[in-house]
mmCIF file of the N, C-alpha and C atoms, coordinates in Angstrom:
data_MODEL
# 
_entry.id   MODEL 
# 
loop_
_atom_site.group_PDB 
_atom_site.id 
_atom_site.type_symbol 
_atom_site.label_atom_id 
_atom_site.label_alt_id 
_atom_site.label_comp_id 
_atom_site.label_asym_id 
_atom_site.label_entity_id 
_atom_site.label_seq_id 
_atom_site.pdbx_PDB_ins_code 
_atom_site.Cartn_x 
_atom_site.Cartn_y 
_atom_site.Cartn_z 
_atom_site.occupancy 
_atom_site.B_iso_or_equiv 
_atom_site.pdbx_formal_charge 
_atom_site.auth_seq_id 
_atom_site.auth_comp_id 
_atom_site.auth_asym_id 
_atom_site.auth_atom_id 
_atom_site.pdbx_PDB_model_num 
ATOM 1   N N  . UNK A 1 1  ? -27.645 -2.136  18.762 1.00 0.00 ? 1  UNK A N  1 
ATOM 2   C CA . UNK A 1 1  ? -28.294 -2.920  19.783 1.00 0.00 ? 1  UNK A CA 1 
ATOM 3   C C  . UNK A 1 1  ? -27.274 -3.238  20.874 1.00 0.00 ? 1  UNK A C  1 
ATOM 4   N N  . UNK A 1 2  ? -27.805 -2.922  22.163 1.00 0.00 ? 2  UNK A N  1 
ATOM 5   C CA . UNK A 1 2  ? -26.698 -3.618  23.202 1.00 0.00 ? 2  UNK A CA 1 
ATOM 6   C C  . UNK A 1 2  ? -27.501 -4.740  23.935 1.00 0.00 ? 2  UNK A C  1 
ATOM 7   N N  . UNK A 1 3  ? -26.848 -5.942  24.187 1.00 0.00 ? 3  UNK A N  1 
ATOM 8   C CA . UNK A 1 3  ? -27.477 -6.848  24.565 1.00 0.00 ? 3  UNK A CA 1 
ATOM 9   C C  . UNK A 1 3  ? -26.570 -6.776  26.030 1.00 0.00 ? 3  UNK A C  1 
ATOM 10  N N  . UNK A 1 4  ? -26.985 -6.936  27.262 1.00 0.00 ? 4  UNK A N  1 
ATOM 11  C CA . UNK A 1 4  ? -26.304 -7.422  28.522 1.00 0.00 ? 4  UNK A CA 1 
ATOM 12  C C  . UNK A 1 4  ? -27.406 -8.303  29.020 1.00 0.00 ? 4  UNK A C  1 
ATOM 13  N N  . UNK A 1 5  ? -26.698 -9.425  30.260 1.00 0.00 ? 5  UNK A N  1 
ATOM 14  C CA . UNK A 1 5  ? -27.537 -9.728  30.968 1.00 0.00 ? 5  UNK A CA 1 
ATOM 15  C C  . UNK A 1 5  ? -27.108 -9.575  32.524 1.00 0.00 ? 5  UNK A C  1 
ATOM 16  N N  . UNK A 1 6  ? -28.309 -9.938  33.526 1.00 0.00 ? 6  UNK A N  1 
ATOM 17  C CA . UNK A 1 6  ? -28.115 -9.241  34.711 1.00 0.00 ? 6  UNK A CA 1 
ATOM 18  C C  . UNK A 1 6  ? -26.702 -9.172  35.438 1.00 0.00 ? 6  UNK A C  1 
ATOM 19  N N  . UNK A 1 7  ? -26.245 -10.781 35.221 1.00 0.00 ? 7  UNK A N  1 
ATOM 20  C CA . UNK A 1 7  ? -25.252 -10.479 36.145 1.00 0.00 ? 7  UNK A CA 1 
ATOM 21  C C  . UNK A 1 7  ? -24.043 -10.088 35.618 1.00 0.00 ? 7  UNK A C  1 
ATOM 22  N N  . UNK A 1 8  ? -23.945 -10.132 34.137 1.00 0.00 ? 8  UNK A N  1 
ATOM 23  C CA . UNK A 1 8  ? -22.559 -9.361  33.786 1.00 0.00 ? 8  UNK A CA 1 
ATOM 24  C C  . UNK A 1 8  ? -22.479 -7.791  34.159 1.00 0.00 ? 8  UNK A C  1 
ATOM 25  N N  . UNK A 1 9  ? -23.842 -7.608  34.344 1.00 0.00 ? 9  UNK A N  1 
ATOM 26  C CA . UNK A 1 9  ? -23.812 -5.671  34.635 1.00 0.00 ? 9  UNK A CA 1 
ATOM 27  C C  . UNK A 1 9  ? -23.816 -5.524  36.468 1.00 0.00 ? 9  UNK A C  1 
ATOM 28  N N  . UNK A 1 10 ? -24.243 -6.601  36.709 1.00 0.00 ? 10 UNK A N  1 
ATOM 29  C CA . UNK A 1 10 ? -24.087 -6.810  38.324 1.00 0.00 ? 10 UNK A CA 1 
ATOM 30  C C  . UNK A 1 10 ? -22.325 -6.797  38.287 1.00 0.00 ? 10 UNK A C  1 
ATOM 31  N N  . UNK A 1 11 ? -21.829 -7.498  37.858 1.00 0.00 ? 11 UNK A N  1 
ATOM 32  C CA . UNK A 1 11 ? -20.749 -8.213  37.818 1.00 0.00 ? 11 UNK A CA 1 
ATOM 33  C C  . UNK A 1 11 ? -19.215 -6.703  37.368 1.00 0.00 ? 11 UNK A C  1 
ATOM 34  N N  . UNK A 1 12 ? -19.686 -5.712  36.709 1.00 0.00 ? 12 UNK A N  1 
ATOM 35  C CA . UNK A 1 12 ? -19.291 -4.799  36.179 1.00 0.00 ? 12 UNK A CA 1 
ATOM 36  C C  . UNK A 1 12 ? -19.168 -3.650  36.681 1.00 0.00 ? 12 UNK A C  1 
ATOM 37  N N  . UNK A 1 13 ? -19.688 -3.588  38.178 1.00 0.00 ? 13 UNK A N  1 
ATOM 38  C CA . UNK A 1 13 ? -20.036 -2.565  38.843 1.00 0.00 ? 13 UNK A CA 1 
ATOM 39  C C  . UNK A 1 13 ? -21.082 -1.087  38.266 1.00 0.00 ? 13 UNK A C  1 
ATOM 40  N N  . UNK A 1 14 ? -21.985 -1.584  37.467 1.00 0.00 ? 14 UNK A N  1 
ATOM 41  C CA . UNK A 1 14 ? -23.469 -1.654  37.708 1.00 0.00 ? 14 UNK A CA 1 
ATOM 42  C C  . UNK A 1 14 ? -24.322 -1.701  38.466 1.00 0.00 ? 14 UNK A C  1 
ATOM 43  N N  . UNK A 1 15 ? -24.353 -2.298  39.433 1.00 0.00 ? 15 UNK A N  1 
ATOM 44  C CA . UNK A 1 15 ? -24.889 -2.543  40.456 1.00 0.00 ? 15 UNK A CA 1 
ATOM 45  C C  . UNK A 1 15 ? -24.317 -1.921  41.880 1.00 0.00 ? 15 UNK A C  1 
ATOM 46  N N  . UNK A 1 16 ? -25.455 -0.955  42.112 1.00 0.00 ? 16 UNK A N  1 
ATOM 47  C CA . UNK A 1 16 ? -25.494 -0.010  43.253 1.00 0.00 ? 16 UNK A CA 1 
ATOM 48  C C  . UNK A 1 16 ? -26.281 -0.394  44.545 1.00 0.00 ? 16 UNK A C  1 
ATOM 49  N N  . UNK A 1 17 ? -25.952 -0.580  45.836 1.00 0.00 ? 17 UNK A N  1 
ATOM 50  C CA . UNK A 1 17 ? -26.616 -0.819  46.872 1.00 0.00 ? 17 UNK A CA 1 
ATOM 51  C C  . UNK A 1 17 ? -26.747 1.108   47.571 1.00 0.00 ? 17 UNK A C  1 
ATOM 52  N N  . UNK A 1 18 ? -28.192 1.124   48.200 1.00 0.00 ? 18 UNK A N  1 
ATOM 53  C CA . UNK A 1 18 ? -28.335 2.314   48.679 1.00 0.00 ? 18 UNK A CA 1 
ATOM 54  C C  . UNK A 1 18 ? -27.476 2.321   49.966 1.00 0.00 ? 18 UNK A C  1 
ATOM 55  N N  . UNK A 1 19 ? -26.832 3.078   50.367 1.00 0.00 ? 19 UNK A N  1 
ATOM 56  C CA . UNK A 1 19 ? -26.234 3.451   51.783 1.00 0.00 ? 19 UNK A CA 1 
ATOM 57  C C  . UNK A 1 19 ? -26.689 3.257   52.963 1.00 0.00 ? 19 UNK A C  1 
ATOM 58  N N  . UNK A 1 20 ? -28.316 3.215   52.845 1.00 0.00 ? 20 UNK A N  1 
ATOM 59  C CA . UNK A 1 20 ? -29.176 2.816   53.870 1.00 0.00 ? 20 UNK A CA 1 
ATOM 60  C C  . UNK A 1 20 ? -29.337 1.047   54.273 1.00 0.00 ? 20 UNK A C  1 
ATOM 61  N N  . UNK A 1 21 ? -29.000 0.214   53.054 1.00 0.00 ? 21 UNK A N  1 
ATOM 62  C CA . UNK A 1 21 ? -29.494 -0.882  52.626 1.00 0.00 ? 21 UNK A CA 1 
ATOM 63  C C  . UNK A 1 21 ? -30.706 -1.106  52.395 1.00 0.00 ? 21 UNK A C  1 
ATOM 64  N N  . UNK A 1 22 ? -31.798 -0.475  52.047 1.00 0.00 ? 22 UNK A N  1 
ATOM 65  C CA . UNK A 1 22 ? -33.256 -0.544  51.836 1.00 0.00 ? 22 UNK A CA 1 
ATOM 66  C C  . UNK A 1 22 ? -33.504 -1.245  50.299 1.00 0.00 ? 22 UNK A C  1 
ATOM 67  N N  . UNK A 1 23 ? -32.464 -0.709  49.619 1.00 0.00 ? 23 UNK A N  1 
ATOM 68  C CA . UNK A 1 23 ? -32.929 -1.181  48.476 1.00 0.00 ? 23 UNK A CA 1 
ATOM 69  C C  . UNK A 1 23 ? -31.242 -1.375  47.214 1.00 0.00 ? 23 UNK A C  1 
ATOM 70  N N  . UNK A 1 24 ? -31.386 -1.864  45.877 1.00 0.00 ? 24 UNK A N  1 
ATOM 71  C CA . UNK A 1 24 ? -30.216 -2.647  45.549 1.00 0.00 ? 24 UNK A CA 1 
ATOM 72  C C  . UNK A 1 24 ? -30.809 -1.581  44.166 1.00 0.00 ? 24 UNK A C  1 
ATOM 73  N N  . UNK A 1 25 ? -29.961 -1.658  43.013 1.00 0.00 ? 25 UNK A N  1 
ATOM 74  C CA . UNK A 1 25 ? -30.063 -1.744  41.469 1.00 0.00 ? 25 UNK A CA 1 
ATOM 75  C C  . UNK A 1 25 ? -29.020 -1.957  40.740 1.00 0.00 ? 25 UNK A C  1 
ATOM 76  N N  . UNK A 1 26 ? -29.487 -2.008  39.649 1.00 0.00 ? 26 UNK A N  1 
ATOM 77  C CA . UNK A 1 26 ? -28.449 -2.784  38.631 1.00 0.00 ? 26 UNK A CA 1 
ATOM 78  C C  . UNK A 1 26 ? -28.665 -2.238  37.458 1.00 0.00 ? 26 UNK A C  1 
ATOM 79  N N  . UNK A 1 27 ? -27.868 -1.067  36.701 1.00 0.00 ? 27 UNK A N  1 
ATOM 80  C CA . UNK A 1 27 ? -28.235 0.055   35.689 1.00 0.00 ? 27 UNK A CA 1 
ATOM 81  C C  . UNK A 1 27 ? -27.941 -0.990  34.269 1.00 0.00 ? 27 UNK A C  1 
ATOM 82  N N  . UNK A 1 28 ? -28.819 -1.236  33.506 1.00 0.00 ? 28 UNK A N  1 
ATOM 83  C CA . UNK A 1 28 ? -28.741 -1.966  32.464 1.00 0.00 ? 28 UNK A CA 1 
ATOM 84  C C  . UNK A 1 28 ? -28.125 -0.889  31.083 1.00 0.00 ? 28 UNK A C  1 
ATOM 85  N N  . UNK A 1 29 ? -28.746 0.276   31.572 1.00 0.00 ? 29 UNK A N  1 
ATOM 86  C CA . UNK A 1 29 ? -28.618 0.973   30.085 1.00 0.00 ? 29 UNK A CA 1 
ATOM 87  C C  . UNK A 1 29 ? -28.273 2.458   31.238 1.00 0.00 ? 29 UNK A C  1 
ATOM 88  N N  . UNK A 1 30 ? -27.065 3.238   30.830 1.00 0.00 ? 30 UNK A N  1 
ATOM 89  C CA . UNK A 1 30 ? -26.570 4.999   31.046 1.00 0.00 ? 30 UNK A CA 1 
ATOM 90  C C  . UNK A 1 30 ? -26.934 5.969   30.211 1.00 0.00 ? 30 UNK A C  1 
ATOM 91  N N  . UNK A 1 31 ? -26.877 6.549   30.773 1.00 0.00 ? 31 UNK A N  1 
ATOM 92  C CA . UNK A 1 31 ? -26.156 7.944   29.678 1.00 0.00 ? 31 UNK A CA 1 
ATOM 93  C C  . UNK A 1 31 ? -25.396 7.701   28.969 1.00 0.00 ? 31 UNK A C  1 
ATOM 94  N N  . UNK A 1 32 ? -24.206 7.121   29.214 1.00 0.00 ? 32 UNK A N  1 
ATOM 95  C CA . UNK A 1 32 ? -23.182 6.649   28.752 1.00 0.00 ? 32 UNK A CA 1 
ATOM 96  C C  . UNK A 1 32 ? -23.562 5.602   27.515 1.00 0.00 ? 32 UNK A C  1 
ATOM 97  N N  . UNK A 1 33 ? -24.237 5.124   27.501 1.00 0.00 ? 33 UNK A N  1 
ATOM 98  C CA . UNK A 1 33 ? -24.846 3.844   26.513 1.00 0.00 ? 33 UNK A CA 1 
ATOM 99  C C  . UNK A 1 33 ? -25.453 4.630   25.018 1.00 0.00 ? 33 UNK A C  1 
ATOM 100 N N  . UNK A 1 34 ? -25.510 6.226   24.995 1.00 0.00 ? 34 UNK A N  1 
ATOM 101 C CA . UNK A 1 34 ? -26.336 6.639   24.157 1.00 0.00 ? 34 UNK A CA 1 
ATOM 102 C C  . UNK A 1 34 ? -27.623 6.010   23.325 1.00 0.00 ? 34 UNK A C  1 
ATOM 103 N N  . UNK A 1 35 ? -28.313 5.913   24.216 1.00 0.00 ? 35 UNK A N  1 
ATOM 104 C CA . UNK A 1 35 ? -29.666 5.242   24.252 1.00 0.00 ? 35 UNK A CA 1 
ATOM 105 C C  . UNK A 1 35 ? -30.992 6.100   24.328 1.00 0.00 ? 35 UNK A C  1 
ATOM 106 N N  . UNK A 1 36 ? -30.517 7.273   24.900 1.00 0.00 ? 36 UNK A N  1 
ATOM 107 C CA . UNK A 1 36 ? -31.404 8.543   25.268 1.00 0.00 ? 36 UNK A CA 1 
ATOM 108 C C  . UNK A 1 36 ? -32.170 7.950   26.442 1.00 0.00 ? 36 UNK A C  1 
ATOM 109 N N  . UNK A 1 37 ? -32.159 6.746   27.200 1.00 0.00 ? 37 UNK A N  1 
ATOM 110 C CA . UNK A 1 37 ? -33.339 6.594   27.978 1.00 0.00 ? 37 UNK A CA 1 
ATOM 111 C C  . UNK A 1 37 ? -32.011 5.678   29.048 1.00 0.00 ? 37 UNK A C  1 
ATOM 112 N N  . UNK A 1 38 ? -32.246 5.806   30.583 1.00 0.00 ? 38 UNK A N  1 
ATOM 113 C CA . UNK A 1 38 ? -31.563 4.790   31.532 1.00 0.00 ? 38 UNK A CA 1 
ATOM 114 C C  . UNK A 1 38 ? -32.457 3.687   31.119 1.00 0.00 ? 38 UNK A C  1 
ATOM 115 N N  . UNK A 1 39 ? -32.314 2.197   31.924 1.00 0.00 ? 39 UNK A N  1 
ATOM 116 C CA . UNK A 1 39 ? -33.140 1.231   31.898 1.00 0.00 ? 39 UNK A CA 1 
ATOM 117 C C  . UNK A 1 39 ? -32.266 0.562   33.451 1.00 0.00 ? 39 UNK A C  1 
ATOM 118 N N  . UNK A 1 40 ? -33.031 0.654   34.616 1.00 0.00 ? 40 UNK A N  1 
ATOM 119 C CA . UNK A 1 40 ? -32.465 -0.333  35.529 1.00 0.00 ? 40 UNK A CA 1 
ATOM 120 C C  . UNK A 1 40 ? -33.496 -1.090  36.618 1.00 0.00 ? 40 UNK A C  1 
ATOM 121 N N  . UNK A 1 41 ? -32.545 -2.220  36.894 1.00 0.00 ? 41 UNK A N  1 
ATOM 122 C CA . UNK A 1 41 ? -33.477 -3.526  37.825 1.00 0.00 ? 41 UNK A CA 1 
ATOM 123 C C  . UNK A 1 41 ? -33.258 -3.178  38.917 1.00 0.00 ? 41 UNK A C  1 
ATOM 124 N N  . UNK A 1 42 ? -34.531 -2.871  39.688 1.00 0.00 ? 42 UNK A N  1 
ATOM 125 C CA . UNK A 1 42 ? -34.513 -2.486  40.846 1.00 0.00 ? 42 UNK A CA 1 
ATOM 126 C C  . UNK A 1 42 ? -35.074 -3.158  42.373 1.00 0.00 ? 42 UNK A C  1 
ATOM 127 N N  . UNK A 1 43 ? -34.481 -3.487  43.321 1.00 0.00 ? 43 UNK A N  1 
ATOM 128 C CA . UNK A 1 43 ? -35.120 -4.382  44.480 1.00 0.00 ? 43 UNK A CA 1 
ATOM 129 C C  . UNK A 1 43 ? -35.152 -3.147  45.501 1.00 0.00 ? 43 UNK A C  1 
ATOM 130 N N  . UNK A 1 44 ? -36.271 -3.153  45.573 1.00 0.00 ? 44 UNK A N  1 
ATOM 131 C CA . UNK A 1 44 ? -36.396 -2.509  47.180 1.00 0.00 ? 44 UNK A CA 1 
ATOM 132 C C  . UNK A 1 44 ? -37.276 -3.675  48.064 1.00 0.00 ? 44 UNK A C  1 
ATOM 133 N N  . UNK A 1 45 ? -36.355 -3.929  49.328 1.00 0.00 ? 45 UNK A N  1 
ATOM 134 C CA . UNK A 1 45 ? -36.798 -4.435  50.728 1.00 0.00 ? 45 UNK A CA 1 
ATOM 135 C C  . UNK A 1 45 ? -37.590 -4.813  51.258 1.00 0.00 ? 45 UNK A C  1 
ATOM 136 N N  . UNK A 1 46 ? -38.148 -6.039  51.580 1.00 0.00 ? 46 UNK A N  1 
ATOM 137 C CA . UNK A 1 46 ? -39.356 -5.774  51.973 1.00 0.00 ? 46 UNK A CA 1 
ATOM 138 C C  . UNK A 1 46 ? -39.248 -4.845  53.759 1.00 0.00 ? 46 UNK A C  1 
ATOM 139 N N  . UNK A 1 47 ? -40.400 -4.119  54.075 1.00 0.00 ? 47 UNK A N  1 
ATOM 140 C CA . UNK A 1 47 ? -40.325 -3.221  55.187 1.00 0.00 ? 47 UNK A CA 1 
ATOM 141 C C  . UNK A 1 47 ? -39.442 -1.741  55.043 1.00 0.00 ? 47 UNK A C  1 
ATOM 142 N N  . UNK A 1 48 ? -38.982 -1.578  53.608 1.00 0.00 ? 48 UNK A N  1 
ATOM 143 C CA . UNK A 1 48 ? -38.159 -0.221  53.839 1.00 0.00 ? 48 UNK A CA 1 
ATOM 144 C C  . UNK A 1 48 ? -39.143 1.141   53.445 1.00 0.00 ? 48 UNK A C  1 
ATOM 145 N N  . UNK A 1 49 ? -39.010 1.945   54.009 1.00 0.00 ? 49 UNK A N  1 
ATOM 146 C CA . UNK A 1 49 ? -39.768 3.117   53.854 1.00 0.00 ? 49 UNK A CA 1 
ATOM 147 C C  . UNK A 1 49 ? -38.805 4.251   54.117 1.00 0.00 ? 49 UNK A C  1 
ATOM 148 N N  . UNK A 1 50 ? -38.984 4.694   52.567 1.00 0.00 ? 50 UNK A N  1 
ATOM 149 C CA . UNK A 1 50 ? -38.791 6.168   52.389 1.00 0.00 ? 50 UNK A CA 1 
ATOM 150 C C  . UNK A 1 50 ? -39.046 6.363   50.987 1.00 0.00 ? 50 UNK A C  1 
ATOM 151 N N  . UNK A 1 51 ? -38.768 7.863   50.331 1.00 0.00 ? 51 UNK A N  1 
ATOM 152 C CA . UNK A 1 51 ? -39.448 8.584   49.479 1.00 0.00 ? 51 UNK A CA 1 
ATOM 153 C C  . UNK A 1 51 ? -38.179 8.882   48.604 1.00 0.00 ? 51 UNK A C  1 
ATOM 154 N N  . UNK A 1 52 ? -38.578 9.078   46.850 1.00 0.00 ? 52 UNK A N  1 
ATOM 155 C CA . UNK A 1 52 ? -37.762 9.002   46.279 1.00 0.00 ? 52 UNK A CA 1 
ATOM 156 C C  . UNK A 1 52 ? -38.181 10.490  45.734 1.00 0.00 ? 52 UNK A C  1 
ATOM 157 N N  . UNK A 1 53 ? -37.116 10.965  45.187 1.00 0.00 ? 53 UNK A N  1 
ATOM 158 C CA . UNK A 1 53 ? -37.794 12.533  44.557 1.00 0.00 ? 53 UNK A CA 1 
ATOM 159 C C  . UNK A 1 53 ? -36.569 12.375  43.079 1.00 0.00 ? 53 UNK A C  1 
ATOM 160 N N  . UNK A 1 54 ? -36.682 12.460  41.974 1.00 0.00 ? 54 UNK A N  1 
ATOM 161 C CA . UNK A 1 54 ? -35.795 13.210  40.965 1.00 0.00 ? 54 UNK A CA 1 
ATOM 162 C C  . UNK A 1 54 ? -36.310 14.723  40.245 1.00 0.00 ? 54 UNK A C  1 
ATOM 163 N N  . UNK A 1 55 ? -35.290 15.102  40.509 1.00 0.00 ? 55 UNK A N  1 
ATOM 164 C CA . UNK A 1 55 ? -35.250 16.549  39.664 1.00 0.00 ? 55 UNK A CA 1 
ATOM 165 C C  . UNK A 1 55 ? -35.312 16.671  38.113 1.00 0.00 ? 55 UNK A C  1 
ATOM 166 N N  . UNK A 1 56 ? -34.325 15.504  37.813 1.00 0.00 ? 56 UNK A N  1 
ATOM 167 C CA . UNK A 1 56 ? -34.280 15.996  36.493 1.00 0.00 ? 56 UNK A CA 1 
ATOM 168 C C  . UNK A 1 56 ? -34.797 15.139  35.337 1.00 0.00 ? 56 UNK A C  1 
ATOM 169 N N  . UNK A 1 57 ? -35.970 14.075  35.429 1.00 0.00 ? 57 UNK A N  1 
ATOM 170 C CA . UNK A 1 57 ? -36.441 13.243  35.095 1.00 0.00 ? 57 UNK A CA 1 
ATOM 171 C C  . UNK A 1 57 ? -37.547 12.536  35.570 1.00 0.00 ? 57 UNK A C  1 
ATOM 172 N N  . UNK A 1 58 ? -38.264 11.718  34.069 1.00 0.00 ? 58 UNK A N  1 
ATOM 173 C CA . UNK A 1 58 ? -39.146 10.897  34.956 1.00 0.00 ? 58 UNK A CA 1 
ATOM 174 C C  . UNK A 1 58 ? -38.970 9.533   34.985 1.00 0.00 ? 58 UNK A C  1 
ATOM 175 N N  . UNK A 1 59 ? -39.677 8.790   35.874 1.00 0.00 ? 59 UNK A N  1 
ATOM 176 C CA . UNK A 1 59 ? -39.444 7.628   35.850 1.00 0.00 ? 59 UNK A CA 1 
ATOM 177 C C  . UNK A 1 59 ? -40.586 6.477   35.868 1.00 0.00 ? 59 UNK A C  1 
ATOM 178 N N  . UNK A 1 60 ? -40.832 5.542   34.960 1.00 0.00 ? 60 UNK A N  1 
ATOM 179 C CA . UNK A 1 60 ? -41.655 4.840   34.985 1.00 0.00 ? 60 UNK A CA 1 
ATOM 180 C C  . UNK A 1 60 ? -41.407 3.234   35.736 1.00 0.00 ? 60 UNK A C  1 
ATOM 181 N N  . UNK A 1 61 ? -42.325 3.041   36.464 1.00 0.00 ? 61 UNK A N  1 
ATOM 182 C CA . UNK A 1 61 ? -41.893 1.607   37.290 1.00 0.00 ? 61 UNK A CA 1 
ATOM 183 C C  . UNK A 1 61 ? -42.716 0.541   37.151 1.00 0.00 ? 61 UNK A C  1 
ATOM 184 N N  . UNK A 1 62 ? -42.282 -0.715  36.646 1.00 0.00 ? 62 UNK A N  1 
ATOM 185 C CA . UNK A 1 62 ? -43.408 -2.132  36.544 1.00 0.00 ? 62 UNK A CA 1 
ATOM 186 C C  . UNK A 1 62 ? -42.960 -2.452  37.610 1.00 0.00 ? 62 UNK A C  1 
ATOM 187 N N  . UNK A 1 63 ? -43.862 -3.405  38.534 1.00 0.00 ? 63 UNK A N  1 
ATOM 188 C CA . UNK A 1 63 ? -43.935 -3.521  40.120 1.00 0.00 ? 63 UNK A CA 1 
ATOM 189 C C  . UNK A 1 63 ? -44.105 -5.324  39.697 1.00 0.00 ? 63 UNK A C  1 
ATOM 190 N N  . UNK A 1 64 ? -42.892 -5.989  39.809 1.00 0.00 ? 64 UNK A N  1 
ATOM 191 C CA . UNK A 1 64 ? -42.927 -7.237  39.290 1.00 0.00 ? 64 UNK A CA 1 
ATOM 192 C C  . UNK A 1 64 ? -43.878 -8.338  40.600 1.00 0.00 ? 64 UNK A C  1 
ATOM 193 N N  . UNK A 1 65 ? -43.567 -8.511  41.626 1.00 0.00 ? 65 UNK A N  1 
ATOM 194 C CA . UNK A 1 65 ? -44.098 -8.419  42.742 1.00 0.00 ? 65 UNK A CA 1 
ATOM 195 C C  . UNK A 1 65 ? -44.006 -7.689  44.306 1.00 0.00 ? 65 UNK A C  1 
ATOM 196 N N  . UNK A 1 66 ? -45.112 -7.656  44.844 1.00 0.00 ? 66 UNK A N  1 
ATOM 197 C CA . UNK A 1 66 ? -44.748 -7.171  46.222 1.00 0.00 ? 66 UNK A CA 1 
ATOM 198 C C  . UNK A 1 66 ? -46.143 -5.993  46.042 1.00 0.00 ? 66 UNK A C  1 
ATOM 199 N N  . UNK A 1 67 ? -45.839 -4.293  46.173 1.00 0.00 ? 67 UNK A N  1 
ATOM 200 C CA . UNK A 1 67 ? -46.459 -3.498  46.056 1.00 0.00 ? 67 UNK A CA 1 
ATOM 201 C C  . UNK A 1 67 ? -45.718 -1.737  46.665 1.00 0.00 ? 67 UNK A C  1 
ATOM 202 N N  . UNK A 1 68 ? -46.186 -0.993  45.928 1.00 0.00 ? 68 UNK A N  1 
ATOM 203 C CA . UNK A 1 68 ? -45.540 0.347   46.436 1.00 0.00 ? 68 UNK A CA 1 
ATOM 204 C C  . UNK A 1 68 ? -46.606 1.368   46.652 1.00 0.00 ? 68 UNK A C  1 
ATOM 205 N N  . UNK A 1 69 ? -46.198 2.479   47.761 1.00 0.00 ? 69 UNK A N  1 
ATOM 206 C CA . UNK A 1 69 ? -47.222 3.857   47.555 1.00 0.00 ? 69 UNK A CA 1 
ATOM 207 C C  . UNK A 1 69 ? -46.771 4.874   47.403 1.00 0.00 ? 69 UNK A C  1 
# 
C-alpha cells in the first residue's frame, strides 16, 4: 500500500504545471510506483481551451466541479 497526501507529492516535485499555464497536476501514483495504473489530480483553468490526445493509453476522468467537452 502507498499512502501520500496532496501536498507532500506537490511538495516532491510531483506536481507539473503545463507550459501554457492552462492547467496544473499532481501525479499521485507512476510507473515508477509499480502499481500498473498512474493516478493524478488534475486542475484545468477556468477559460483554457485545447485538446488532449495520448498514444499510449487510456484515461479515465471524474469532473469534481466545473465541466469539460
Amino acid at each position: 500500500m502507498i499512502v501520500r497526501d496532496l501536498k507532500s507529492a506537490q511538495e516532491s516535485g510531483r506536481r507539473i504545471v503545463s507550459p501554457e499555464g492552462n492547467w496544473e497536476s499532481t501525479r499521485m501514483l507512476l510507473k515508477d510506483d509499480n502499481m500498473g495504473f498512474s493516478f493524478h489530480i488534475t486542475t484545468i483553468y477556468k477559460g483554457a481551451d485545447f485538446r488532449m490526445h495520448y498514444q499510449n493509453h487510456l484515461e479515465s476522468v471524474y469532473c469534481i466541479s466545473g465541466k469539460g467537452e
